[in-house]
ZAMARGU-4260 file (C-alpha; in steps of 0.2 Angstrom, whole numbers, plus 5000, padded with zeros to 4 digits):
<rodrens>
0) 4821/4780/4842 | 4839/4781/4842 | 4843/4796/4856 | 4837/4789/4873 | 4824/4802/4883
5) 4835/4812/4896 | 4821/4817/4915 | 4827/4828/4926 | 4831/4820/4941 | 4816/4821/4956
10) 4818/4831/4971 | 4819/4815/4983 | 4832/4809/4971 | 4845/4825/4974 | 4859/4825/4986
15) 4856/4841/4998 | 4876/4845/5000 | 4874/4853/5017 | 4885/4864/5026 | 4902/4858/5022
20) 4896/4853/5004 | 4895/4872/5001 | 4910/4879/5013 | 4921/4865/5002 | 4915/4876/4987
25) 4919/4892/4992 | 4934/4888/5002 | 4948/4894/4987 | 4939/4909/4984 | 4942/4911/5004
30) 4958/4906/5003 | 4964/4918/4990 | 4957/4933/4998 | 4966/4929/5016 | 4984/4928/5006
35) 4980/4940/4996 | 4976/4952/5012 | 4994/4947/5019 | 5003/4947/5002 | 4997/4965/4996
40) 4987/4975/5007 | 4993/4973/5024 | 5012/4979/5017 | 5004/4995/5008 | 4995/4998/5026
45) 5013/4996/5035 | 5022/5007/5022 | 5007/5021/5023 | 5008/5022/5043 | 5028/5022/5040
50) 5028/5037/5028 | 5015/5046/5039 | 5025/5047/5054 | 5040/5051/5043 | 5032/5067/5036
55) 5024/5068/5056 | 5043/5070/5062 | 5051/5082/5049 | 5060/5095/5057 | 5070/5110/5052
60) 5090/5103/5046 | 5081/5084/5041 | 5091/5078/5024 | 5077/5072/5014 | 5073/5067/4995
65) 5057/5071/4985 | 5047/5061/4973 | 5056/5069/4959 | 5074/5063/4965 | 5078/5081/4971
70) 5089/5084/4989 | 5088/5095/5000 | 5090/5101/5020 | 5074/5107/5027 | 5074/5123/5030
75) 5055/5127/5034 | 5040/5114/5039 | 5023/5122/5036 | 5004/5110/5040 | 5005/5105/5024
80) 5022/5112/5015 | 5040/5110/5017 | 5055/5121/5012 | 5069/5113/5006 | 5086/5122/5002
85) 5093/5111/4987 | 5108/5125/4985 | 5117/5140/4996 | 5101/5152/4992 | 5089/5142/4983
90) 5077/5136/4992 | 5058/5126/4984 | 5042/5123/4990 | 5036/5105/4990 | 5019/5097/4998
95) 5026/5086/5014 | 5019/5068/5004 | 5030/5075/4990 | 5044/5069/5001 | 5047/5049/5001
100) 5064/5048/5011 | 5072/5054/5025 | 5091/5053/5023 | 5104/5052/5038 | 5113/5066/5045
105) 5128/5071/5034 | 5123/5064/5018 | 5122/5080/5006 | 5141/5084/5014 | 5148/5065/5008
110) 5141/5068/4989
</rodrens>
């Protein structure tokens, strides 16, 4: 009496939204995946390719810091392994991704 009935509308009655109706709704979720490509992944992929031909390219004398802040001159370049004296005689094993950057020429002298 006092609440009106509610139908559901009739399929004649329903506005098909077509092909842009439904482009138009998923546009930010398209959106937000193209920015987030050129934001985040793209730079990763640059800096990946970068370290790989960095580690490629070591060579015996190269001036070179690991992950854990250590330097050193290469003194040995396995496949998989570099040698880096970090003193007169002492010399440590590290895996070649354990090296992050490659230092110019003369550095170890000028600290």
């Amino acid at each position: 009496m006092f609440i009106s009935n509610a139908y559901a509308q009739t399929a004649a009655g329903a506005a098909d939204p077509g092909l842009m109706g439904s482009l138009t709704t998923f546009a930010p979720i398209i959106i937000m995946f193209v920015v987030m490509y050129f934001i985040m992944i793209r730079p990763q992929q640059k800096r990946q390719k970068e370290l790989k031909s960095m580690m490629d390219a070591l060579a015996k004398g190269d001036e070179v810091i690991t992950i854990g802040g250590v330097l050193g001159r290469v003194s040995k370049v396995a496949e998989a392994y570099v040698t880096i004296e970090v003193a007169a005689g002492t010399e440590i094993v590290v895996q070649k991704n354990a090296v992050t950057t490659l230092l110019p020429k003369g550095t170890l002298k000028a600290l």
